[in-house]
Phi, psi and omega in degrees: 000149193289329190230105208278118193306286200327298171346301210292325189278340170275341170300320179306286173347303204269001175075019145267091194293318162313278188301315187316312207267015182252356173287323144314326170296307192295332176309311197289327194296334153032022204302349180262355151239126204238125186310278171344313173249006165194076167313333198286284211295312155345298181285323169311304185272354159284326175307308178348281150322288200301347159307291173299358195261299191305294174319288174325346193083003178269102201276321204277345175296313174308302189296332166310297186284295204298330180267001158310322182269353155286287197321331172286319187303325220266336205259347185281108173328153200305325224226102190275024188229012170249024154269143188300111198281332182292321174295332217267092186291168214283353196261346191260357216284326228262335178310295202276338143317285162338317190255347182300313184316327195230113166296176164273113224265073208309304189337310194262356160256350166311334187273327163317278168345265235279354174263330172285325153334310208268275192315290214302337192062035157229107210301320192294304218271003155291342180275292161325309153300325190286316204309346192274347193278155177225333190252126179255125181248164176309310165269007115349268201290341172290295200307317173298304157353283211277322147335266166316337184272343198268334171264356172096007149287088151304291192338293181299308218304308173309314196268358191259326166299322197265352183280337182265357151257340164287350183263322173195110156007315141325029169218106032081266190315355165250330169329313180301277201281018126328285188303291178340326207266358174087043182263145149335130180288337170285339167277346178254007165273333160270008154302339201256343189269010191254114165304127151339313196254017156065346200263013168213164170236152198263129182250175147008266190313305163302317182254006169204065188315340186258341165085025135008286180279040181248284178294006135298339185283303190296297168289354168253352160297331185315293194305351203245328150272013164073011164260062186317318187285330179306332183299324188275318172333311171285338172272299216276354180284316189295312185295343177286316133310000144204070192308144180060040143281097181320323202276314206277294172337332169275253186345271242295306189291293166352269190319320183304309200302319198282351192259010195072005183272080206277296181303303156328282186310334180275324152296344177292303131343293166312304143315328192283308161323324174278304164307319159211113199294339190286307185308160169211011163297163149064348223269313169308283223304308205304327203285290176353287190298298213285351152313313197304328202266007177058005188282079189292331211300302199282353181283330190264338156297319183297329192256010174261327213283305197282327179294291160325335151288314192212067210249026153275337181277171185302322186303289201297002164272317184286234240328326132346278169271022159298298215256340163265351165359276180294299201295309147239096162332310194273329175283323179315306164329293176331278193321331195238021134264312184295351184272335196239005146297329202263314173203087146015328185242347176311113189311293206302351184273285180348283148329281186291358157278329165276355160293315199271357149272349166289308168338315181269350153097045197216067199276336192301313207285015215248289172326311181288337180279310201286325175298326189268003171286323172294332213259348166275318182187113181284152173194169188303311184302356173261323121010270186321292164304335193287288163331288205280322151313274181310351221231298190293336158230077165044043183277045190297308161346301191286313164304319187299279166010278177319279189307326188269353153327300170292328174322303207298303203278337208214045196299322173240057193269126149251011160291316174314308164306322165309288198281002137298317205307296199306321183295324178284002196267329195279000193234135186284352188256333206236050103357274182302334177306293217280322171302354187256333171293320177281309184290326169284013139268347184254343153302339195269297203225096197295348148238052169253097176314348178293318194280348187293291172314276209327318203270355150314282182292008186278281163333331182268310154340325203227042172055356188267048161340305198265022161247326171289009161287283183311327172284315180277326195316300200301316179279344181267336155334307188269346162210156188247089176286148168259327142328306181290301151338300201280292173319307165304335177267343158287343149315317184291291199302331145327320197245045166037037194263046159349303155296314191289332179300272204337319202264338163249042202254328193278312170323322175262015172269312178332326186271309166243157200240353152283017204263089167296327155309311182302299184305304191307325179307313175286331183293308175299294185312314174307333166297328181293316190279327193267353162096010193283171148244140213257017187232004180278176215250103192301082171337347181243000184302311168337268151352341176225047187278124169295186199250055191307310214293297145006271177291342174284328171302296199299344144296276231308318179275001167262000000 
């Protein structure tokens, strides 16, 4: 042969994908092999190609060449030793004797197609291919799995997951997506004591003596019904046995984020980073907090940090518009449609895409964002957003709905509780509903400052200035919130206690020295105080229109 195939297959070994595929050309290309007389060896060397087209990402070309070679498969006699050995010249005969041995395995390039397929996000004609495969490998049944699950065929997705722990007890990735689809954890434990061919049973005890992978099972089912405190309990049982596990660390720190244990997570965080500076799962979650917490310095090193590593996935786009956010909006918007562009199912591109149109004061499509963020795997922030969505154009209905919904699911939630409260809040009638809702969240969780601030501004609402006084007062012994400082000096400045607003507006930059609010606030008094009005329209305001055009080049080049 002119062009010796094994070359292609040591290029491959070696991740030169580039050299594979243009040595590939010369293979199919051939003149010393003819389609016509040697259908096997044809076909042999377009998988080749299409193998080196798949490394590359070039899927629809890759897809092209692997159905070039079934259309050849189609052409090999049944009986590879009844081709005419004589049609055959001396140079391709020693080939195709050779390749006769090992038939072609249509099945695994039917499944190539269907990975490509796949990558390409299109789920039917990847379904569609795999359905002609009958004899099924594990990743076969992982891919089918992701397929039925993508297409909202739960059933299948479920019976493709539980068929990939009977063939092997270990794939961590259908455990998840179990728990997602709401199967029981005694139901996804007896998958692993079940053999593939059904003919011996497997107990427990063999295949996971410390039982470990039970209680791995168990915590993502928590997470997955939303009983987060049984979830950190059960994570925190695994690290005792496998302390600085990056993955269990990371879930943990996840779980801390949604229940609000903000400092927790960020230290959690933090470890996963001191252990391995490279991951990049969860890494966006991470960008999350240290916004919430005003910390930029360390937000804009983790998104100089995360671009150096990758700078294609999805996390480092939500991370992205983490940090153009406060600067730009609109660039920010970009970095968080480019994150689900990039991958489709990213809970955190959503999320942070539906913040930032409520930001913009754009609540339907803000709404539509947080529902396909609910509709991959719900959670209070989706929850959240959902509410808060509706309640800005005037969906009082959908909310209440939306809340008692998160309510139903996250029953000792007192966040859950909070966002009825907030929905009864939004109405001069259902006031007294929401202050009984804001105290039974804060009897479930006596320090959760969100509700304390509700029940404040509840209290301020309804003229009871001096109990929104006593209630932050009381809570700020105990904690030195900078939240809490802003809310109190907006109480005082309401009921025109100008100094004392002032001393604590300074108190919370003290604590955070990023807090805007607490600056816009000292901004509004000084007006006030100088006799101005602070809501009159700043002439200069015109005038100080950022560079958009600027800044969207100069994101674009980070």
């Amino acid at each position: 042969m002119e062009v010796p195939k094994d070359q292609i297959a040591t290029l491959m070994e070696h991740g030169l994908y580039d050299s594979a595929e243009m040595l590939g050309c010369f293979l199919v290309s051939s003149s010393t092999v003819s389609a016509e007389t040697s259908p096997h060896l044809k076909a042999e060397n377009l998988i080749q190609l299409g193998d080196a087209l798949f490394h590359q990402r070039e899927y629809r070309r890759a897809i092209h060449t692997y159905k070039q070679a079934l259309h050849h498969c189609t052409r090999i006699p049944k009986q590879s030793s009844s081709i005419s050995r004589s049609s055959l010249s001396l140079s391709t005969r020693s080939s195709v004797n050779a390749s006769a041995i090992s038939a072609i395995n249509e099945n695994e390039v039917r499944f190539k197609i269907a990975s490509s397929h796949f990558a390409l996000n299109e789920t039917k004609a990847a379904i569609a291919e795999m359905e002609s495969v009958k004899t099924r490998s594990l990743e076969m049944n992982i891919l089918m799995a992701k397929l039925h699950r993508n297409s909202g065929y739960n059933r299948g997705a479920i019976a493709f997951y539980k068929e990939c722990l009977r063939q092997c007890p270990y794939v961590l990735e259908a455990v998840i997506g179990l728990a997602e689809l709401g199967v029981a954890a005694k139901d996804i434990i007896s998958s692993f004591t079940q053999t593939s061919n059904r003919s011996a049973k497997v107990s427990l005890d063999q295949i996971d003596p410390t039982r470990w992978l039970q209680r791995y099972v168990e915590a993502q089912c928590c997470v997955a019904s939303h009983a987060y405190k049984g979830a950190l309990e059960l994570f925190a049982e695994l690290l005792q046995r496998f302390p600085n596990n990056v993955h269990l660390l990371t879930e943990t720190a996840k779980v801390e984020a949604i229940i609000g244990k903000n400092d927790e997570a960020i230290m959690r965080f933090e470890k996963v980073r001191s252990i391995d500076p490279y991951t990049l799962t969860s890494m966006d979650e991470y960008a999350m907090l240290l916004q919430i917490k005003c910390d930029y310095s360390r937000l804009n090193k983790l998104v100089h940090d995360l671009l150096s590593i990758d700078h294609t996935r999805a996390e480092v786009f939500v991370a992205l518009s983490v940090l153009w956010e406060r600067k730009d909006p609109r660039t920010a918007l970009s970095y968080a449609e480019k994150s689900i562009r990039v991958d489709e199912r990213h809970i955190p591109g959503y999320i942070m895409k539906g913040n930032l149109l409520l930001l913009a004061k754009r609540p339907e499509a803000a709404a539509i964002a947080f529902r396909a963020a609910q509709n991959l795997r719900s959670d209070l922030r989706s929850y959240q957003g959902l509410v808060h969505s509706y309640l800005a154009f005037g969906k009082t209905k959908e909310a209440l709905y939306t809340a008692r919904e998160a309510m139903n699911a996250m029953p000792q939630s007192a966040k859950a509780l909070k966002l009825v409260g907030d929905v009864h809040a939004n109405t001069s009638s259902g006031r007294e509903k929401a202050k009984k809702f804001y105290e039974s969240a804060l009897r479930l969780e006596p320090g959760y400052l969100g509700a304390a601030l509700a029940l404040a501004e509840l209290h301020l609402m309804e003229g009871r200035s001096g109990d929104a006084v006593s209630l932050l007062e009381r809570y700020l012994k105990d904690w030195a919130d900078d939240s809490l400082h802003v809310k109190l000096a907006q109480v005082f400045a309401a009921t025109g206690m100008l100094q004392d607003a002032l001393s604590h507006f300074q108190a919370a930059l003290r604590i955070n020295s990023q807090n805007e609010a607490a600056k816009k606030g000292i901004d509004r008094l000084e007006k006030q105080m100088k006799g101005i009005d602070p809501d009159a329209a700043d002439e200069n305001d015109e005038n100080d229109v950022e560079d958009v055009d600027g800044d969207t080049e100069e994101a674009e080049l980070m």
